[in-house]
N, C-alpha and C positions, 0 to 999 in steps of 0.2 A: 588908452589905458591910464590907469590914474592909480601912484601908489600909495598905500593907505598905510601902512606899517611894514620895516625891516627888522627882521632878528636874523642871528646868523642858519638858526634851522626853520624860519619861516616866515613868508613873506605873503601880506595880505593886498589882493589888486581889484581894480573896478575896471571891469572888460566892460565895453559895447558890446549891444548884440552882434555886431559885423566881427569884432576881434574874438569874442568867442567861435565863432560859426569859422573863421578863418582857421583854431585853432583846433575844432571838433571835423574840420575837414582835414588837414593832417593826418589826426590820429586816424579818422575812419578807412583814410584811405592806406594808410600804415599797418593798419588789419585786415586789410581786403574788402572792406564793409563796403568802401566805394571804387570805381574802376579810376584808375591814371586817365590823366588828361589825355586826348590826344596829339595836342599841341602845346605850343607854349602860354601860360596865363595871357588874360590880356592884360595890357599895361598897367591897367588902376589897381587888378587885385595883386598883379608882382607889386609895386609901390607899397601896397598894404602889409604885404607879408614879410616884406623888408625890413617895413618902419615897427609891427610889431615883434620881429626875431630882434631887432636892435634893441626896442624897451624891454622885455627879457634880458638880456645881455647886461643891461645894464642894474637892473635888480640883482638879477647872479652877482653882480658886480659888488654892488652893496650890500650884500649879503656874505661872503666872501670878508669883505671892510670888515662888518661888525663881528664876524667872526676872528678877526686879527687884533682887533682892539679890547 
């Protein structure tokens, strides 16, 4: 994820196809669109969902900043 611009009501980003599709499986699955896993991810895509809920977090973050300043 690559950030391109912070304001405090919007933040523009460059998702990979892989962080998008990690990000569209969330939500689909969040609506019913797709069924729960049956098990636990495997390692690489938990690693992935991590490192992206962190870059998130960290925009919040800086959004959040420019909204205090």
């Amino acid at each position: 994820m690559k950030v391109l611009s912070v304001q405090p009501q919007l933040a523009t980003l460059e998702l990979s196809m892989e962080e998008l599709g990690l990000i569209m499986n969330a939500i689909w699955q969040d609506l019913g669109y797709q069924q729960a896993r049956s098990g636990p991810p495997e390692d690489e895509i938990r690693a992935s969902y991590d490192l992206l809920q962190q870059q998130i977090g960290d925009v919040i973050a800086r959004m959040d900043a420019a909204a205090r300043a």
